[in-house]
N, C-alpha and C positions, 0 to 999 in steps of 0.2 A: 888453921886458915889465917891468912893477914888479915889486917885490919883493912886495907883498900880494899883486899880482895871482900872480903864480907860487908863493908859499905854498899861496893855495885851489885856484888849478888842478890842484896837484898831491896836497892833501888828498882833493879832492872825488876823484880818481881811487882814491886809497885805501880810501875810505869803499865806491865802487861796485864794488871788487874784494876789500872785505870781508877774505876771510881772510888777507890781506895787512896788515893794520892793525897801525901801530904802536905810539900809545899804548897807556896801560895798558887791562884789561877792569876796569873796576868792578863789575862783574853779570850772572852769567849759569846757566842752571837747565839746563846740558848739552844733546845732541842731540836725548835724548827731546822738550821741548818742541817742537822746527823741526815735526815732524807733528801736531800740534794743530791747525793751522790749518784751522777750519772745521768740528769736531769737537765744540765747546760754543756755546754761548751767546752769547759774548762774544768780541772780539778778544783775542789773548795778549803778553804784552811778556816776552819773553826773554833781555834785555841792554844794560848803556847803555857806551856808551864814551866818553871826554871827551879831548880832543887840543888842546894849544896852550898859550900863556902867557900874563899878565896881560895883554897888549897883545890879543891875540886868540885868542878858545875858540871849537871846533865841540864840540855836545852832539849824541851820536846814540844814538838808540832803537831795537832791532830789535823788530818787532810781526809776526804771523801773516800779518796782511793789513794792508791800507791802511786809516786813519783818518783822520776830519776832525779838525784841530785848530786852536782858537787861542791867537796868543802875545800876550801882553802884559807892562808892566815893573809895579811897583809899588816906591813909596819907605819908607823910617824902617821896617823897612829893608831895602836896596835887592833887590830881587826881580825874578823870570822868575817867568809864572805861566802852564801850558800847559794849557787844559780839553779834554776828549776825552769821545766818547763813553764808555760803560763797557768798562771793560777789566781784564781778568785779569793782575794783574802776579805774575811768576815769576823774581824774581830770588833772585839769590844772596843769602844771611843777612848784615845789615848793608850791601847795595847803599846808596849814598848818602850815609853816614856823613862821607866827606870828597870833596873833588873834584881840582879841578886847574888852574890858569891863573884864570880870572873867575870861576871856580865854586871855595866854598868847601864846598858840600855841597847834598844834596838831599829832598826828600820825592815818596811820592807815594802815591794813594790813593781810594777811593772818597769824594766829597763827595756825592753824592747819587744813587737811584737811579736807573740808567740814565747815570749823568754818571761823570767820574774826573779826577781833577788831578794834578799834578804840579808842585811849586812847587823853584824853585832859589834857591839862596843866595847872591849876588854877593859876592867878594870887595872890590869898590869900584864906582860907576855905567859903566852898559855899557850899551849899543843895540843891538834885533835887528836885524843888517844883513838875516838872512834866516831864515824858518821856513816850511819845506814839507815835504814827507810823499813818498817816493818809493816807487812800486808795487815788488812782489815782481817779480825775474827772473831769471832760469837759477840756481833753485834758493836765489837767493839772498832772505832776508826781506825785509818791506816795513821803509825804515826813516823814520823820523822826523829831520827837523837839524833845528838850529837853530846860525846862525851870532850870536857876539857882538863886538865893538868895546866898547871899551872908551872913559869918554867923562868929561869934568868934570860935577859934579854940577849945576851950571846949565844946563847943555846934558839931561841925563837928567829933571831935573823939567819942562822946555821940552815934550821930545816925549813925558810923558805927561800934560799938561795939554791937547795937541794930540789926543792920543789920545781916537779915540771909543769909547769904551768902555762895552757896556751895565749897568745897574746891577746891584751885587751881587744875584743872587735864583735860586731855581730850586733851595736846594738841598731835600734831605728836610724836609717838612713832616708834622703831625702830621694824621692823618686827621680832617675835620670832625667837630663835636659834631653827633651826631644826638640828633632830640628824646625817644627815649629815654632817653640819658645826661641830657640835663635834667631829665627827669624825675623823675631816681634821687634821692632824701632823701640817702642815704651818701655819708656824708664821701670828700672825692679825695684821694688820694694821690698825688700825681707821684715814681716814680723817674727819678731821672737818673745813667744808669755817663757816668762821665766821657771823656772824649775819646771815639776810633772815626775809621773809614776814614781820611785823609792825616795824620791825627795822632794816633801812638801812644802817647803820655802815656810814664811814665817803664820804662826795659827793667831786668829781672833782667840780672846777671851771665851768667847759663846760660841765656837767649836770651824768657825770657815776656814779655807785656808788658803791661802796666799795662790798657790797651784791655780787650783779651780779658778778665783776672781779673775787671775791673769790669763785665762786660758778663753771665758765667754767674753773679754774686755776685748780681748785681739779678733776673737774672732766678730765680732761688731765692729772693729773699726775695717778691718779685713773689709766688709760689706761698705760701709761707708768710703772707702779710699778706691775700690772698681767702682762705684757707681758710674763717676764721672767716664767711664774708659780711658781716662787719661795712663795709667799706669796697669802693671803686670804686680800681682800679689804671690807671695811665697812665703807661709808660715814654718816654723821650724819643727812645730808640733803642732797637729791639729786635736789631739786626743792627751789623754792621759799615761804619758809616756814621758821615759827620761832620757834627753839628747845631752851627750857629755859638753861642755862648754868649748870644747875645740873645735868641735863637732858643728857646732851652731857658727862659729867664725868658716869653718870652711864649708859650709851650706851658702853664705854671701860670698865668698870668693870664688869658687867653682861657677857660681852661676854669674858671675861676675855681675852683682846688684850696684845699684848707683845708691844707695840707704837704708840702713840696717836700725833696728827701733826695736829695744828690748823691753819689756813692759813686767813692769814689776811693783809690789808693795812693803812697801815697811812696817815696822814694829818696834815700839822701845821697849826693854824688859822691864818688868816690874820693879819700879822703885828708882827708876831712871827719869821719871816724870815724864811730862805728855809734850805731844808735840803734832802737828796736820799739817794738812795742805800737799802739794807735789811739787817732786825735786826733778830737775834734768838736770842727768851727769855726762858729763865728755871723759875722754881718756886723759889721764893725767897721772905718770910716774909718781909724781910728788902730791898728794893728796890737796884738796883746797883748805880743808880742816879736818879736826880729829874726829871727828864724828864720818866724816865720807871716807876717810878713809876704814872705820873699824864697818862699815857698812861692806865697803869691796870685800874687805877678809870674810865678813862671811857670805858674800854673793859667791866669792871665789871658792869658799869650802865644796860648793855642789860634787865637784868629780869625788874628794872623800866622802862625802857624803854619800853617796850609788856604791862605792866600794870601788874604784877605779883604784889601778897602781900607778903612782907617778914619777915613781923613781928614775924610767927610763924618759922622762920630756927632753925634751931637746932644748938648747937652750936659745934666747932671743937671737934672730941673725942680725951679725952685724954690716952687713954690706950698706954701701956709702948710698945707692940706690934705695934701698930697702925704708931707707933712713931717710930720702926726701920727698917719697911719698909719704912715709907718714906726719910728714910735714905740711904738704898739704891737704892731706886727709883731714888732719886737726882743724884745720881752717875751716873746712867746710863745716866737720862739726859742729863747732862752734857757731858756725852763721847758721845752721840747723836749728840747733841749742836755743841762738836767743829769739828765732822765731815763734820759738813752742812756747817759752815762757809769755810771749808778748797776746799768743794769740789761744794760749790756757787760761791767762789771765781776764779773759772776758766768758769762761765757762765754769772754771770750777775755783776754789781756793788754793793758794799754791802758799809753798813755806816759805816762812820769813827770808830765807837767805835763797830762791828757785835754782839758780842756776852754781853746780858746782862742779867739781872733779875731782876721779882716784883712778886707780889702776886697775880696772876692773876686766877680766881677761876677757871676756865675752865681744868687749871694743876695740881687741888691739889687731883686727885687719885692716893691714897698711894699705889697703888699696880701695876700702869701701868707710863715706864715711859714718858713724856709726853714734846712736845716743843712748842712753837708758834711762828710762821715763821710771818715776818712781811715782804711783795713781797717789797714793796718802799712804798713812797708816790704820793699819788692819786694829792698831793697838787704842786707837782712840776712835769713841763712841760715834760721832759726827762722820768723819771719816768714813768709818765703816759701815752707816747708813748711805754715804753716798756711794761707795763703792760698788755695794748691792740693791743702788738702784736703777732702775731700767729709764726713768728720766737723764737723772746724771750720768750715765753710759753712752747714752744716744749725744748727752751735748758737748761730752766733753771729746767722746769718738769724732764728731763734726769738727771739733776747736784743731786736731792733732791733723784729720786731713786736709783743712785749711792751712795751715801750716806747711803743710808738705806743696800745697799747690804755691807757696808763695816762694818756696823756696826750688823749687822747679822753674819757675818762671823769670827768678831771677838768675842763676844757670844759664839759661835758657839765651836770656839777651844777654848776656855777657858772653854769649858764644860759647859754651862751656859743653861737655859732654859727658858721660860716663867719665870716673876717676880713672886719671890713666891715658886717656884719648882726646886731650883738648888738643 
């Protein structure tokens, strides 16, 4: 017998005898969860283990019950992308962080209702030699493998070029315009909290994470911004869910919104030193400094992040038209922009430098004008007492729809209407 071949014969027998296993556990939410199965809604994922070395990794998932799954690779860069129905993941805090052998770390999470992903981090190109799903028995969970090989990068773009793979789509979409909402005169507002489901935007020190704060922030100003009935609300995610960043710009132009307000937190890494307060960004090609700019890079990583392919984007249009709405688009922004600084400025702390700009794709609909509110940092102590307070939420949610109402109302006598129909 080979030596591969006697490596996996003798893994696979480890895996099927479970508590024998001798890599490490990366993840796992104790006994309680094993009796779940069958008890909610959803399938449950209670554990991942990962076994082997650069030359060869097995990836294994224990789940309640058995699930369909498929595996596929994706490149730039290099990726395992595993879609499953929806599933309850219950791992341990920080599951995935780093990995082992061809796995350099992992995500995982809800992409869309009813769906859930799980995306891996290759240490260098690898090939599924094998991904299936084994039934629960004598006691033991149903678990999930996936075996990899490890492979030259010509060989790895080869067999996913070969690969049939259906096109990216299906995740959460925003519920159709009915002809009521056409009919509304009041101006749209699109919220949009930042990241959600397989990608959790940036984590506190003490475990929050960027997702969540962004998600109950919106959903409070959401309340704050109908009270008045002056406007119509549309958030881009109400739950715990991952909207692709395209996805989120054509949610405001489909419904053809008049303000688009993405709501987001930062973090400096460790040893980067500290930094508070809140930023408002506009769209800008050429970044205002070094720092907004390496901020877009990673606002813009989200679609890699879920495991999107992006090879096939289409590239900027360049029509002459195209090009002078986004010219006035900017302007608006901007007079957006320095209303939120002027009128944050009496609620919450804002950063030494408030008002800047990069290229952040989430802003580049030429036809709505659009800002991204950066609340503080998750990564400093102050910050993130206020972020997580229900004071500071409520005052700083009042500062941002004030804001809105000043900048409506100047629109408004200036004769202005919807971008596009002045």
């Amino acid at each position: 017998m080979s030596i591969r071949a006697a490596f996996w014969a003798v893994f696979i027998a480890i895996v099927l005898l479970g508590g024998l296993w001798a890599p490490e556990r990366v993840g796992a939410t104790g006994p309680k969860n094993r009796t779940q199965a069958g008890n909610g809604e959803f399938p449950v994922a209670t554990a991942v283990r990962v076994g082997g070395d650069d030359a060869q990794t097995r990836f294994v998932v224990d789940f309640s019950h058995k699930v369909d799954i498929r595996a596929f690779t994706l490149a730039n860069p290099y990726r395992v992308v595993i879609d499953m129905p929806q599933v309850a993941f219950q791992f341990a805090a920080r599951t995935g962080e780093s990995g082992r052998g061809l796995i350099k770390a992992f995500r995982y999470g809800l992409v869309m209702q009813g769906g859930s992903r799980m995306v891996i981090d290759l240490a260098k190109p690898a090939r599924i030699d094998r991904a299936f799903v084994l039934e629960s028995n004598n006691d033991q969970p149903a678990r999930l493998v996936i075996d990899l090989t490890a492979v030259d990068r010509e060989s790895f773009l080869r067999a996913i070029a070969l690969e049939n793979r259906a096109p990216e789509s299906g995740y959460s979409r925003a519920p159709a315009v009915t002809a009521e909402e056409k009919a509304d005169p009041r101006p749209l507002v699109i919220l949009d909290p930042g990241h959600g489901g397989i990608d959790n935007g940036t984590r506190a020190a003490s475990g929050e994470l960027e997702k969540s704060i962004v998600l109950e922030f919106s959903l409070l100003l959401r309340e704050q911004i109908e009270k008045s009935g002056k406007y119509r609300v549309v958030m881009t995610r109400t739950d715990d869910t991952f909207i692709p960043l395209a996805e989120r710009v054509d949610i405001a132009r489909s419904r053809q919104a008049w303000l688009f307000i993405s709501i987001h937190a930062d973090a400096l890494a460790r040893g980067d030193g500290d930094a508070q307060g809140a930023t408002i960004y506009t769209l800008s090609e050429t970044a205002s400094d070094a720092a907004s700019a390496r901020l877009a890079e990673n606002e813009n990583r989200a679609d890699t992040i879920a495991g999107l392919d992006l090879s096939a984007e289409p590239g900027d249009v360049a029509d002459i038209l195209i090009d002078l709405a986004r010219r006035e688009t900017k302007t608006f922004s901007v007079q957006f922009a320095r209303g939120l600084v002027a009128e944050m400025r009496n609620a919450t702390r804002l950063h030494k430098d408030p008002l800047r700009s990069a290229g952040f794709r989430v802003l580049k609909a030429p036809d709505v004008p659009s800002v991204l509110i950066e609340l503080g940092y998750v990564s400093n102590r102050g910050d993130l007492k206020s972020l997580t307070s229900d004071a500071w939420r409520n005052k700083t949610a009042a500062s941002i729809s004030k804001a809105i109402d000043t900048y409506f109302a100047t629109r408004v006598a200036a004769g202005g209407g919807r971008q596009g129909q002045n």
